[in-house]
N, C-alpha and C positions, 0 to 999 in steps of 0.2 A: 505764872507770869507770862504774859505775852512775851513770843521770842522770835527771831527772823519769818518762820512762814507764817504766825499770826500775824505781824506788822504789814510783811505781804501782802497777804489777802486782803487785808484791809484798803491797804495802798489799791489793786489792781481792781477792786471793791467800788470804789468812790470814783476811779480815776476815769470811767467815763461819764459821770453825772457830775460834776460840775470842773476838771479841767477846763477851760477856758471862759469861764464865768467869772462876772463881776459879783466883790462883796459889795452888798446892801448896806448892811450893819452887822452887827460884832457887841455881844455880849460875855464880861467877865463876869463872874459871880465867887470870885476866893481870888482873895491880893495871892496867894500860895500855895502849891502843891510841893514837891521835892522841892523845887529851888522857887526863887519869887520869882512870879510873873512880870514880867515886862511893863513897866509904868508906863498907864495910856496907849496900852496896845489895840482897845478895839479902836480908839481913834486914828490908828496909823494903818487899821486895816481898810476903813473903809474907803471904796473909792477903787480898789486896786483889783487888779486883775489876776485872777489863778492860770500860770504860765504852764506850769504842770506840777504833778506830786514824785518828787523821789526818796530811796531809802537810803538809811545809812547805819548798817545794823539793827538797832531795833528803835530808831528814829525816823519818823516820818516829815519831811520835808516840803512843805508848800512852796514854791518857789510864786512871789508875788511881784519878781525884783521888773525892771523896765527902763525904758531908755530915760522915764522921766524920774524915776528912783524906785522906790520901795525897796525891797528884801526879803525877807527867807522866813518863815514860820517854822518853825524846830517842833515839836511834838512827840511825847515820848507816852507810853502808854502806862507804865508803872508794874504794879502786882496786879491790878486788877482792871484796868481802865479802858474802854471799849466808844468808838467811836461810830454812831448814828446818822441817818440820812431820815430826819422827819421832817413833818409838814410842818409849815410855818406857824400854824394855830396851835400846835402841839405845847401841851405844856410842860415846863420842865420839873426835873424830880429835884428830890433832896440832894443828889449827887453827880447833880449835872452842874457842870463848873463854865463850862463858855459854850458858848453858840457861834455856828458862821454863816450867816444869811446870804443865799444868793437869790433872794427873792420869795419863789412859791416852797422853795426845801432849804431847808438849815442842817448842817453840818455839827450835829449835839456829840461832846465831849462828857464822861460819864464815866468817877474817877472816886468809887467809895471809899479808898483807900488814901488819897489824894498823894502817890509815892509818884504822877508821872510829872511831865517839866510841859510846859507850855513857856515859850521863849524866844523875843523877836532878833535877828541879825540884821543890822542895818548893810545893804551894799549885795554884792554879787558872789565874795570870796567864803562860800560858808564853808567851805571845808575846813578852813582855817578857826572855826568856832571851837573856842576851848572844850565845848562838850564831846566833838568828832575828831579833831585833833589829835584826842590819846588814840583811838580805837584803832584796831589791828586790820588783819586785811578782811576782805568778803569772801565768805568761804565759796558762793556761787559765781566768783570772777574768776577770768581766764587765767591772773596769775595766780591761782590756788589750787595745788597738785601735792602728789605726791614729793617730789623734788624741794617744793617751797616750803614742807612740812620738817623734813628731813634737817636740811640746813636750818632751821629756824630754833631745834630743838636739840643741837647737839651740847648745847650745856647746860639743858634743863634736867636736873634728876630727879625731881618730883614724877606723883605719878601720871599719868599720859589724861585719865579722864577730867581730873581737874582743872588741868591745863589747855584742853581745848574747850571750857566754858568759861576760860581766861577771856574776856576782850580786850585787853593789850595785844594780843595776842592774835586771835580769829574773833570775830565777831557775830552773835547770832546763835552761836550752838549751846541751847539750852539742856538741864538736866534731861529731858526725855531724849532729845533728840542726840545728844554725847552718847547715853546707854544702847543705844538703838545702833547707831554708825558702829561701837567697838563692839558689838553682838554681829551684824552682818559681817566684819570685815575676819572676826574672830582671833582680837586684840584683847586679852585680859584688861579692865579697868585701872587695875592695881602696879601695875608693868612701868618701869621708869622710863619716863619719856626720852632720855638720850639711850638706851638699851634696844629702839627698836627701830630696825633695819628699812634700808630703803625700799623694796620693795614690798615690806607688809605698810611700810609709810601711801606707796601709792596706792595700795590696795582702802587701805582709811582713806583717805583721799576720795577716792571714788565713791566707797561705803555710806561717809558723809554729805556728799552731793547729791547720791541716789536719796538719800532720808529725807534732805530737807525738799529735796522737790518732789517726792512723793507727798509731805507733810504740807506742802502748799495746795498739789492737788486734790489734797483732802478735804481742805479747807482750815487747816493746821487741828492742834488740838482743844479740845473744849477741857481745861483744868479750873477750877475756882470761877470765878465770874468773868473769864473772856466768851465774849460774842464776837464775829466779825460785823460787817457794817450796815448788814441788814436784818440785824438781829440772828441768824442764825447761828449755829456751833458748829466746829467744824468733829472731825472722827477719828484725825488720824492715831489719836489712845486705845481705839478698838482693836485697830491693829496691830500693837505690838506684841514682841515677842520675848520682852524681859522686862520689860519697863511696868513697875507694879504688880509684878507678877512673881514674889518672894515663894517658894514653897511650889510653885505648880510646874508640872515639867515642862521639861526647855523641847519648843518644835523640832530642835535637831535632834537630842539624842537619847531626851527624854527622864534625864535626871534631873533633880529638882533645882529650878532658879533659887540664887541667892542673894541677899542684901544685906551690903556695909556700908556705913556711916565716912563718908569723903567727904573736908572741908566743910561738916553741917550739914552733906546733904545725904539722901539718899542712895544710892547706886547699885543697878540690880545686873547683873552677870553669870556667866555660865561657869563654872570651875570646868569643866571639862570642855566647852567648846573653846572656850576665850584663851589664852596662851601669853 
């Protein structure tokens, strides 16, 4: 599933090719993906001006809004969904669900899964959108530290990695990139999240900042069918140092990684480094 640095990339991706471009036309092609599509949304698109692209977790945000109205494009990518910049002639696939014409290049949406949300906000207040609403804070904003982690957690007793792939909570930190921050910070997965002290708190903190913007300058990572937005994949899975890597020894200290089963998912960890 695309997670914070894939939506990233994408975002930073597209956001100089057509920022400031007028939509042409707007094709939907599926009344629904997660949730229903917006009724009559390429008609509200056209005409309108892309103000700029922001994120918001793992939501990509067109901002189209202006003094003479419009609003907000919500965009969510799903398990597998992946966003294109082709030529206008280009024809679309089986699993290509909307188009965004800014003339000679279209903006193709491309969602075999069909788990993302395409979703319009009428007005300027999108924060206030039911879907962003719940979501916790951003783990790459200024007020996301060690401190903010600490306080936020002291009456949670579940365990720590679960909890920070919570988006109530933080937002953005997916399975690879959780395994990866409690590996460099040398945080057990397992470890109940109010049992652990403020300075191994800032210590993750930083851990997890250093990942996800390594995993953006990667280009994020290439799992199941994500591409970023010009078709390529990003590498940051080459590089890790626990993550899928059950059985082979750990770069610190050389005993074998392990893996348990957290909430359904996978979780790969050190016994000896992690604590």
């Amino acid at each position: 599933m695309p997670e914070l640095p894939e939506v990233e990339v994408s975002r930073r991706g597209l956001f100089p090719f057509i920022v400031g471009q007028q939509v042409v036309s707007a094709v939907v092609r599926t009344p629904r993906l997660r949730h229903a599509v917006t009724p009559g949304l390429a008609e509200r698109l056209v005409g309108l001006r892309l103000e700029t692209i922001e994120r918001r977790g793992k939501y990509l945000l067109f901002d189209c809004a202006s003094r003479q109205g419009g609003g907000w494009l919500l965009l969510h990518l799903g398990m597998s969904g992946s966003l294109r910049l082709v030529a206008a002639e280009s024809p679309a696939g089986k699993h290509d669900h909307f188009d965004l014409s800014f003339g000679t290049s279209v903006l193709r949406l491309r969602d075999p899964r069909r788990f993302g949300a395409l979703v319009w906000h009428e007005g300027s207040d999108i924060e206030r959108h039911p879907l962003l609403a719940v979501l916790g804070i951003e783990p790459l904003s200024a007020g996301f530290d060690g401190n903010w982690l600490y306080a936020a957690t002291r009456q949670r007793h579940g365990p720590i990695k679960p909890l920070l792939m919570d988006s109530r909570l933080v937002v953005g930190i997916g399975n690879i990139y959780a395994a990866e921050s409690l590996f460099q910070a040398g945080v057990s997965p397992r470890r109940a999240a109010n049992r652990i002290s403020l300075q191994r708190y800032r210590v993750l903190a930083d851990a997890i900042r250093s990942t996800l913007e390594k995993a953006i300058a990667a280009g994020g990572s290439s799992v199941r069918d994500y591409v970023h937005s010009d078709g390529g994949a990003g590498c940051f899975q080459l590089t890790c140092a626990v993550y899928g890597r059950a059985g082979e020894p750990c770069p610190a200290c050389g005993q074998a990684v392990r893996m348990l089963r957290q909430s359904g998912r996978s979780t790969f960890y050190c016994a000896h480094c992690q604590r």
